[in-house]
N, C-alpha and C positions, 0 to 999 in steps of 0.2 A: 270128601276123600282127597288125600294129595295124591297129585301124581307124579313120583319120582324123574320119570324120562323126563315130563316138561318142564319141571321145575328145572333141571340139571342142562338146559339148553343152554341159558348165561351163564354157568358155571364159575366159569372166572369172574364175570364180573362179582358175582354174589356173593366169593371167596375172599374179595378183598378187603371189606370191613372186619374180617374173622380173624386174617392175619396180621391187622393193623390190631385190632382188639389185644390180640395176647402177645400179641410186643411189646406192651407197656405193663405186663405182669411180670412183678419181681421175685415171685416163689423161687428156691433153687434148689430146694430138694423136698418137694412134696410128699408124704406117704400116699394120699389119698383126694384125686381129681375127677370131678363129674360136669359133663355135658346137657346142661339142660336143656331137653329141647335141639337135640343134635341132628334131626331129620336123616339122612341118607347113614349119617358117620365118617361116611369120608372126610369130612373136617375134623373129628376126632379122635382117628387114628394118628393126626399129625402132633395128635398131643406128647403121646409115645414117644415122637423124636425128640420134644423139649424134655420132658420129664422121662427117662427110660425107664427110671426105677418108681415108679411111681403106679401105686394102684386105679387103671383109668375105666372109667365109666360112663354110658352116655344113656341117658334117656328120652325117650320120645311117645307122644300117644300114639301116633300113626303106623299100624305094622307095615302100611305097603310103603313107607320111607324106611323101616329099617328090614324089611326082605333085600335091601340091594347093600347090606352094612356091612364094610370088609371085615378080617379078624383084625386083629389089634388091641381092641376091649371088649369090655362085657354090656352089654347092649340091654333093655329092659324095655318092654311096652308100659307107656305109664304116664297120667298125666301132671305133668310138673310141679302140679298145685299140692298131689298127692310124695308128693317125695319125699321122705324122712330119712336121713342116715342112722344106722344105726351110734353111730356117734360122728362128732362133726369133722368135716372134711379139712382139707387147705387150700384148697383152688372150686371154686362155682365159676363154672365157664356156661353164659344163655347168648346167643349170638340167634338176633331177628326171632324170638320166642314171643318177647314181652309186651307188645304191639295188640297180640289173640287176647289177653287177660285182663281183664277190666279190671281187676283186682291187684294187679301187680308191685303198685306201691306195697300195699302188706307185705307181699308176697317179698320182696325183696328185704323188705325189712326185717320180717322174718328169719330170712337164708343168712343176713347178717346177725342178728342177735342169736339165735337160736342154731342152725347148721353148721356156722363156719367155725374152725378152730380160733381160739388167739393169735394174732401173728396171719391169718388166713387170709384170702385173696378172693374176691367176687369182682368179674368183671362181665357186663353186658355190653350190647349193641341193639339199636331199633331202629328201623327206617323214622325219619322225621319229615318225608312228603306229602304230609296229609294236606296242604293247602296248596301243592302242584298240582297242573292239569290233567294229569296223571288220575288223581282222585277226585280232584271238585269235578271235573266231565261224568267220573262214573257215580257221584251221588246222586249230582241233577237227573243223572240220566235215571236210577233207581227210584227219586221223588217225582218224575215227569208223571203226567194221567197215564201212559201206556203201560207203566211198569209199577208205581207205588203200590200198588193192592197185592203183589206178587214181593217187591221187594223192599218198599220203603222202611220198613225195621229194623234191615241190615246195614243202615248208613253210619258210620263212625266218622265223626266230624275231628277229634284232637284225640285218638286212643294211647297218645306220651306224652309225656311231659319235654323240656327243653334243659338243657345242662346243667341250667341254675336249679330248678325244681331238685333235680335229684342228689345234686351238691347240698341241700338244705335239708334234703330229706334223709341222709344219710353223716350229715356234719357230725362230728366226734369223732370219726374214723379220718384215717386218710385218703384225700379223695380227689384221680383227676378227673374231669366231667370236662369235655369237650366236642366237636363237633367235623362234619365234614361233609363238603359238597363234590362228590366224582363227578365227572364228566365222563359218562359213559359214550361208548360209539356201537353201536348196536346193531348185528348182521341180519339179514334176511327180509322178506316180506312180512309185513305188521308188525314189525319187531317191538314195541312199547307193547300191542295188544296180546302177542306173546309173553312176553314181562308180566303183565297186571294176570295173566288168564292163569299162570301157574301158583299167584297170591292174593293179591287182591279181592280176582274175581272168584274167586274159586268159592265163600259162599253164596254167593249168587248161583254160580251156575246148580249148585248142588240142591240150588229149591226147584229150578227150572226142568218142566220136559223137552227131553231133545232138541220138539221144533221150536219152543222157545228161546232154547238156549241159542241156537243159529239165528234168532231173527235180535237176539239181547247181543250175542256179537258181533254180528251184522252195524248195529248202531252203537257200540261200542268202536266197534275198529274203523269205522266215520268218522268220530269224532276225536279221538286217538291220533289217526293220520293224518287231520288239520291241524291239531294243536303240537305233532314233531313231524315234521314232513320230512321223509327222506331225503338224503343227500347223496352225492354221488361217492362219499367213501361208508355211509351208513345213514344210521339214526342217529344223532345227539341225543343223548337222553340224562338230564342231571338228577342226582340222584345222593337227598342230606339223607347224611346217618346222625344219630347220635350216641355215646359211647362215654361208656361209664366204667372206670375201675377203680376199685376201694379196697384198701388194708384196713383189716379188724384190730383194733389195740391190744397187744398181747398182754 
């Protein structure tokens, strides 16, 4: 289950691959724009201001991310995989969706052959940390003796691909595929292990009862606070996306 409040603690930080994302989208007069994978919606009402006139839609599985969804658009509980328009769009907006899908090569090749108009626009974003300390800590930690019989199933070692991969996988269209490492500064106490607990860890915790979940975050947020030690204006916390947007040949 996501939980909106915590996920919405970094807020900004988490905004800002989204708004990097659709500034390299050159639609300028869409009829029809969808949110893949839009969680809260609050990033997709912003769509509204680019496109006014434009038909805007977001989908997500999770109802307790879109119970907190302003107006702005028409919201859907749904899951991404299952999305069909009724005829194809101009704009596919998935910012940090495609990371959950094992399948999302298809899936996106799909959206492009099949969903997007001529002339249409598909542009994604996925976190690229899976070999930060950030995750290789919480693997070991899910294949240790203490936890592998409870967790070691859930470990995703490369769940993206890297700029080139998808520049190859989507070649015939136009296509920029680039990349990007923030430098996050990050407020509070355990701030990384607040981070991972609102994404990362959130299937873990969702196999875990209670007191396991405290004694799984307990050695998570150990190991977490070794590998970014707070500083005296924060956390450092670096943080690659990668980022993908593609024009479909009209």
């Amino acid at each position: 289950m996501w939980n909106p409040t915590l996920y919405g603690r970094y807020a900004d930080e988490r905004a800002r691959p989204f708004f990097e994302l659709v500034s390299r989208i050159g639609a300028e007069h869409p009829r029809q724009v969808v949110d893949l994978g839009c969680g809260t919606g609050e990033l997709t009402v912003h769509l509204a201001q680019r496109w006014p006139d434009a038909d805007l839609s977001g989908v997500d599985s999770s109802p307790e991310m879109l119970s907190k969804a302003p107006p702005g658009a028409r919201f859907e509980v749904l899951d991404a995989r299952a999305w069909k328009p009724a005829e194809p769009v101009d704009v596919i907006v998935s910012n940090a969706l495609l990371q959950w899908i094992p399948e999302h090569r298809e899936l996106i090749t799909r959206w492009m052959a099949e969903d997007l108009a001529p002339g249409g626009w598909l542009a994604f974003q996925v976190p690229g940390n899976f070999d930060f300390p950030s995750h290789v800590l919480i693997r070991d930690l899910c294949q240790s003796a203490a936890w592998r019989d409870e967790l070691g199933d859930l470990v995703r070692h490369a769940p993206v691909g890297d700029p080139g991969e998808y520049l190859d996988l989507l070649g015939g269209n136009e296509v920029d595929a680039w990349e990007t490492t923030y430098q996050h500064v990050l407020q509070g106490e355990d701030a990384v292990l607040t981070w991972v607990r609102a994404t990362a860890l959130r299937p873990m915790l969702g196999r875990l009862t209670p007191d396991r979940q405290d004694e799984f975050l307990a050695e998570a947020g150990r190991l977490l606070g070794e590998a970014y030690p707070r500083r005296s204006y924060g956390t450092p916390f670096p943080f690659r996306r990668i980022f993908v947007v593609a024009r479909k040949e009209s």
